[in-house]
MDAnalysis code that builds the backbone (N, CA, C; Angstrom):
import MDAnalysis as mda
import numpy as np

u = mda.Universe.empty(345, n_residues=115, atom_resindex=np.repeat(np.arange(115), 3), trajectory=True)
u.add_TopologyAttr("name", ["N", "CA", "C"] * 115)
u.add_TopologyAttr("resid", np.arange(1, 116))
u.add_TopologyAttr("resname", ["UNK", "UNK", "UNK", "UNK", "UNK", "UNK", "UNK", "UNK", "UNK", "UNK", "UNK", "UNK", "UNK", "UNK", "UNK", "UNK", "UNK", "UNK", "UNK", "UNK", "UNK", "UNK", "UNK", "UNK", "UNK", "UNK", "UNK", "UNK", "UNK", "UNK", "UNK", "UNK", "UNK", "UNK", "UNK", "UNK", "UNK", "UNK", "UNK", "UNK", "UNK", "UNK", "UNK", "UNK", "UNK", "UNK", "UNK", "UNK", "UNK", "UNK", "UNK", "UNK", "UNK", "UNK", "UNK", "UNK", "UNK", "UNK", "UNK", "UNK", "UNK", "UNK", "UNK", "UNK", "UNK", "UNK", "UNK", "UNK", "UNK", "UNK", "UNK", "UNK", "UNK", "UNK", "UNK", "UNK", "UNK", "UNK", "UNK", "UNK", "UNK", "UNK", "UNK", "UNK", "UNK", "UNK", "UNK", "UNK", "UNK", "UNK", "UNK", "UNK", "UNK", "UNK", "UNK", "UNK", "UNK", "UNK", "UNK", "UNK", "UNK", "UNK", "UNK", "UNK", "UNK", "UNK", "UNK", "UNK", "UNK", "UNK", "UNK", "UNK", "UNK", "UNK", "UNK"])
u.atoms.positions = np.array([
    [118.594, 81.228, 117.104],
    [117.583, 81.484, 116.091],
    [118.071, 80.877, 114.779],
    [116.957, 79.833, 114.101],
    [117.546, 79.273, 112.721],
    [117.957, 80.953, 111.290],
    [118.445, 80.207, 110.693],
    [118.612, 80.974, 109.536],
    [117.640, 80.653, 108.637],
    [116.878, 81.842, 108.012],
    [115.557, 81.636, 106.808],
    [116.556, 82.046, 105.528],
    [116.113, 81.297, 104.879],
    [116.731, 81.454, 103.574],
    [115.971, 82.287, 102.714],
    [116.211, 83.506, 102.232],
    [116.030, 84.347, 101.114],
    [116.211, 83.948, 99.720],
    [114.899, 83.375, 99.059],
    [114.373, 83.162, 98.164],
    [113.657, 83.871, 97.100],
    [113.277, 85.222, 97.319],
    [112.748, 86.316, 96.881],
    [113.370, 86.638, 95.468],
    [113.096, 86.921, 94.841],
    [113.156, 87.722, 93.399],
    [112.986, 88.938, 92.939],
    [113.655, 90.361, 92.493],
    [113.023, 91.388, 92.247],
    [113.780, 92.791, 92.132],
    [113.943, 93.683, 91.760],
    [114.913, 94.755, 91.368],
    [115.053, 95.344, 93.451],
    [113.926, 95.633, 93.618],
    [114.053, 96.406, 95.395],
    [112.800, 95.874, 95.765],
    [113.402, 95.769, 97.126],
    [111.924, 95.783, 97.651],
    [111.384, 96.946, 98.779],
    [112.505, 98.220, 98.823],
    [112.269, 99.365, 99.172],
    [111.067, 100.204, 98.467],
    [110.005, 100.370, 99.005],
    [109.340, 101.157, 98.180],
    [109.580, 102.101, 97.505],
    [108.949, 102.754, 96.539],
    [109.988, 103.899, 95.986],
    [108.102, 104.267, 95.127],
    [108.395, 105.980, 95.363],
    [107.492, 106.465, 94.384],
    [107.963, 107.419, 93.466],
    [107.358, 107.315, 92.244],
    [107.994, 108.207, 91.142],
    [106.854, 109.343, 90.590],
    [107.439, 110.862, 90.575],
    [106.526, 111.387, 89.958],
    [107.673, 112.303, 88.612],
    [106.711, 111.939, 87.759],
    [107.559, 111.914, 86.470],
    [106.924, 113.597, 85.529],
    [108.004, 113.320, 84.850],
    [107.649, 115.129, 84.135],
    [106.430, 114.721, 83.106],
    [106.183, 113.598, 83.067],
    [104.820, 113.697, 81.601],
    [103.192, 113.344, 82.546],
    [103.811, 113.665, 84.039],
    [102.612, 113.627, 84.488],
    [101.675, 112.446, 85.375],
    [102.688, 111.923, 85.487],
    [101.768, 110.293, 85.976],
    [103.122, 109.854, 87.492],
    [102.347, 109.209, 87.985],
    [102.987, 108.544, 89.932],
    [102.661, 107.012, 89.114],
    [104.198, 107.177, 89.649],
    [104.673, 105.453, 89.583],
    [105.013, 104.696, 90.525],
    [105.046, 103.039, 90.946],
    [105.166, 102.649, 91.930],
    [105.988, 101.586, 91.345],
    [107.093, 101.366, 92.068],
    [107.990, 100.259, 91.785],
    [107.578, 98.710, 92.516],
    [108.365, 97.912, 92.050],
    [107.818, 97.018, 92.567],
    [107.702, 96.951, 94.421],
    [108.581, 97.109, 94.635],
    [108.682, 97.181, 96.259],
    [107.439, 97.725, 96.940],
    [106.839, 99.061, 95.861],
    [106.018, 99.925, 96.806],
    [104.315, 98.802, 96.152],
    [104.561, 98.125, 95.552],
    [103.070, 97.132, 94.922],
    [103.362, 95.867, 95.942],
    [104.507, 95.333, 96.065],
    [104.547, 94.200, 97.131],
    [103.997, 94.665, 98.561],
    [104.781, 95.834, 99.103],
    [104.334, 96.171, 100.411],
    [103.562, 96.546, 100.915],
    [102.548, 97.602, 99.815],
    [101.518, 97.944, 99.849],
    [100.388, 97.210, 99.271],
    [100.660, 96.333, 98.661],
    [99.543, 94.867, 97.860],
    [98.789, 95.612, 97.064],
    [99.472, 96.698, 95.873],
    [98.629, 97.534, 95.186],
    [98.001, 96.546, 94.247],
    [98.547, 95.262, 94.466],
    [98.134, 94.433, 93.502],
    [96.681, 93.933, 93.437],
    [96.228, 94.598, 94.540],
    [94.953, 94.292, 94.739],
    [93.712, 95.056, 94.734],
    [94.437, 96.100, 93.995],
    [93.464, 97.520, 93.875],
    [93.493, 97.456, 91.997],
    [92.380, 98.459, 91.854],
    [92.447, 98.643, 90.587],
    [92.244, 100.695, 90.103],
    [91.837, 101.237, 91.394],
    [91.975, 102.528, 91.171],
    [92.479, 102.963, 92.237],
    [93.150, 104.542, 92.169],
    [93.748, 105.400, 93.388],
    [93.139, 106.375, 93.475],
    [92.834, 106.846, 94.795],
    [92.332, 108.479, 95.029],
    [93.416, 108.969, 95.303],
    [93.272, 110.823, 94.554],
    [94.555, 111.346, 95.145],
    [93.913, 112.651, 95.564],
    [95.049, 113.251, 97.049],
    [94.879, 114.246, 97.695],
    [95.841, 115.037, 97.892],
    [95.411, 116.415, 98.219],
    [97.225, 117.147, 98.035],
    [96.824, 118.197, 99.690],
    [97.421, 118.445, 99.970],
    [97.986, 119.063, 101.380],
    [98.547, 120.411, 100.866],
    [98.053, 121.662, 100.016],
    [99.107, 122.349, 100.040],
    [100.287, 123.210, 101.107],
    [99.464, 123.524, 102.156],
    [100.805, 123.886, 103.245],
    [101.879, 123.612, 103.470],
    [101.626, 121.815, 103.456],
    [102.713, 120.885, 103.757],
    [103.260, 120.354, 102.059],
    [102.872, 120.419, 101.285],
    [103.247, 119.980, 99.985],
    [103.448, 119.035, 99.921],
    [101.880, 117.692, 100.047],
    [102.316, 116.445, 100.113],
    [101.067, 116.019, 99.314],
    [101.179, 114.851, 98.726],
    [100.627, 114.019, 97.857],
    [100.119, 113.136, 99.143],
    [98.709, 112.418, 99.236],
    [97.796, 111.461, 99.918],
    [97.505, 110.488, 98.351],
    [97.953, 108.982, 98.031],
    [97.624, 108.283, 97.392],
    [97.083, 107.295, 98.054],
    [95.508, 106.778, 97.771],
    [94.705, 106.006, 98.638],
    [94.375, 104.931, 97.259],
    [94.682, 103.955, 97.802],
    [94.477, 102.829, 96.867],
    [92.761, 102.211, 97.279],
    [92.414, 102.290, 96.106],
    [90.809, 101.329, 96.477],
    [90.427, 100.607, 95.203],
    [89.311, 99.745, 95.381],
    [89.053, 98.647, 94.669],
    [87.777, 99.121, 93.130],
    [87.719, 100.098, 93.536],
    [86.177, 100.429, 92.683],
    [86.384, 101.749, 91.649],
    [85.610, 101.882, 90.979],
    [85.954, 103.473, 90.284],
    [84.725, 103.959, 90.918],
    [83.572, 103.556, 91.847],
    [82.905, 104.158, 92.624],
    [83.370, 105.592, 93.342],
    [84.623, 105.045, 93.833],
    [84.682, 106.546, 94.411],
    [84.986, 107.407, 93.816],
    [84.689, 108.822, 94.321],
    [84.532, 110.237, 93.619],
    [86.287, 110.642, 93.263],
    [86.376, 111.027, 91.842],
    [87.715, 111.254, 91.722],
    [88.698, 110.405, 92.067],
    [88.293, 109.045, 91.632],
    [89.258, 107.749, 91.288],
    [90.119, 107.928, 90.076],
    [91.269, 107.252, 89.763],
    [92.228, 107.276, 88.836],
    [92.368, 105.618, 88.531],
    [92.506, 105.412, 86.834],
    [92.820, 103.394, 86.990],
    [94.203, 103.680, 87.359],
    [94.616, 102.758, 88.106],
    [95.857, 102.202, 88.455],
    [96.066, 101.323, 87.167],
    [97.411, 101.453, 86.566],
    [98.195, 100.346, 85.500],
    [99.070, 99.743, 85.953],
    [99.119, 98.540, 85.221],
    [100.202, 97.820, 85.500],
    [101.200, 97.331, 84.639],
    [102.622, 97.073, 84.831],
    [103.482, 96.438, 84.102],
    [103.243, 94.847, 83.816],
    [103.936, 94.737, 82.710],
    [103.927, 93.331, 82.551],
    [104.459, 92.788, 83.732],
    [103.901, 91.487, 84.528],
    [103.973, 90.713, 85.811],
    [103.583, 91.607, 87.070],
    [102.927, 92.775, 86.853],
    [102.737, 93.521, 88.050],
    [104.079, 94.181, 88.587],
    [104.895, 94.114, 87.867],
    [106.412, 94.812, 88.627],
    [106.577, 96.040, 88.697],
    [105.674, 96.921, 87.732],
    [105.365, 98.207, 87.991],
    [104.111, 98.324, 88.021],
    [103.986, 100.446, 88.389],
    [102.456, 100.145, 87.907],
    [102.349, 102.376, 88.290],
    [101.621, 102.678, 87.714],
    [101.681, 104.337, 87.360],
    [100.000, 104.573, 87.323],
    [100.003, 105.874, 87.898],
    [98.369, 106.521, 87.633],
    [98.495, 107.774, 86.274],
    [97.889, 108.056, 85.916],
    [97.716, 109.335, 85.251],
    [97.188, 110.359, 85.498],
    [98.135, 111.927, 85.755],
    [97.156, 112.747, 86.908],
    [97.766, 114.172, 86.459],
    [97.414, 114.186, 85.040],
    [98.122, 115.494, 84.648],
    [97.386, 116.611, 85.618],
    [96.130, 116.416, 85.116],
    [95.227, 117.314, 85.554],
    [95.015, 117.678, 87.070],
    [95.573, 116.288, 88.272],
    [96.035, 116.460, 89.430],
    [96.945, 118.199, 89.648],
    [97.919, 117.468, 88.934],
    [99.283, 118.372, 88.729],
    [98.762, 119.679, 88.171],
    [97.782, 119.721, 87.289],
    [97.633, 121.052, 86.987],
    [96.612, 121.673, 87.742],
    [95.999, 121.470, 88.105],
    [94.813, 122.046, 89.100],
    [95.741, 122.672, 90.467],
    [96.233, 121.935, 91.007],
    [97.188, 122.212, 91.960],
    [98.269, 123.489, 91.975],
    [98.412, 123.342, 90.608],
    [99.957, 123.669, 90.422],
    [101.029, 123.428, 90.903],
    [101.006, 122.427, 90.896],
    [102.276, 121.790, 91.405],
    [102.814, 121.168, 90.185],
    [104.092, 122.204, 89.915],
    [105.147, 122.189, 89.008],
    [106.145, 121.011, 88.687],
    [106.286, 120.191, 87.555],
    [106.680, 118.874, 87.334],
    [107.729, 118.859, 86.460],
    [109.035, 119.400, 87.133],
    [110.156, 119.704, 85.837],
    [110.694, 118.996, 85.304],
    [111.076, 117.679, 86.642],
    [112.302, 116.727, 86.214],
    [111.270, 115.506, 87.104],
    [111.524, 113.882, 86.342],
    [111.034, 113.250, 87.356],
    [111.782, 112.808, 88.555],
    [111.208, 112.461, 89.844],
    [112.026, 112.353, 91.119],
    [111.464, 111.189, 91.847],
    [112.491, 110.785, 91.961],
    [111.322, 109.963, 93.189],
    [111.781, 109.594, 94.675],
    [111.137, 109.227, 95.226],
    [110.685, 109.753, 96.545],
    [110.658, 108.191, 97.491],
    [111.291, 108.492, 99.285],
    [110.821, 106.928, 99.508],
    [109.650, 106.705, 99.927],
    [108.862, 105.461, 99.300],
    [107.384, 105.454, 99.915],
    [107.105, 105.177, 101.392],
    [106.179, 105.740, 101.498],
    [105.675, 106.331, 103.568],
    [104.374, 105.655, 103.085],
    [103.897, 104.970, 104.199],
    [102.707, 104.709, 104.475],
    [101.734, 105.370, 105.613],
    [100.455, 105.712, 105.512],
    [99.850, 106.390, 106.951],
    [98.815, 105.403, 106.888],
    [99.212, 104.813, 107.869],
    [98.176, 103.419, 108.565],
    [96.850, 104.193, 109.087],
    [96.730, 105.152, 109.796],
    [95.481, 105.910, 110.078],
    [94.714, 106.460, 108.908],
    [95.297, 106.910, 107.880],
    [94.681, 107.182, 106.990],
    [94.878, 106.140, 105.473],
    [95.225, 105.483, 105.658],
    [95.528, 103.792, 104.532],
    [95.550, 104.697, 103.288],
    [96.700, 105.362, 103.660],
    [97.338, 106.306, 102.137],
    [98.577, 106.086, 102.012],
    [99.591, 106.095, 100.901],
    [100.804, 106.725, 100.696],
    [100.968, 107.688, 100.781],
    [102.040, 108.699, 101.151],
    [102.031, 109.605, 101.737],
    [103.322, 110.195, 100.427],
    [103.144, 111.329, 99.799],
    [104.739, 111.689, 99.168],
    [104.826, 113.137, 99.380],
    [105.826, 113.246, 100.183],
    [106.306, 114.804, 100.433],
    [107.298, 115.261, 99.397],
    [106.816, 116.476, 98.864],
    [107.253, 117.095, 97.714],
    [108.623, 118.161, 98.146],
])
């Protein structure tokens, strides 16, 4: 088998999700390359309380019901929602930020973050 040469550029390309104490889910670059958030402009979010998990569904429109804008960093290398009100409706308590490795659910074309 030849050798491919690694040409790539970029801090990780491990996904990684961040949920931060002022309230907002961040996505590093890894989790915008792998997931091509680059191609969305809002997120739906869902919470599981039993299981204590976050459902982040990336889509293209603010059509859908209880969309969030997705932001981005300069060059797309990051990119964060704003969801105080997620967090507070829920109650799900936001002391310190943490982050988490990103999971994908192909059946349900969500990120998945277990709390």
């Amino acid at each position: 088998m030849p050798f491919v040469r690694f040409t790539e550029s970029g801090r990780s390309y491990k996904p990684k999700v961040s949920i931060r104490v002022n309230g907002t889910i961040g996505f590093n670059a890894g989790a915008i390359r792998k997931w091509k958030l680059d191609g969305f402009a809002f997120i739906v979010l869902f919470y599981d309380k039993e299981s204590r998990t976050i459902g982040i569904k990336p889509v293209k429109t603010a059509d859908e019901e209880g969309s969030h804008k997705l932001n981005f960093g300069k060059g797309k290398k990051s990119a964060w929602v704003s969801c105080r009100k997620f967090f507070d409706f829920f109650d799900i308590a936001v002391q310190d930020t943490k982050r988490f490795d990103g999971q994908f659910d192909e059946k349900e074309k969500m990120m998945i973050v277990q709390l």
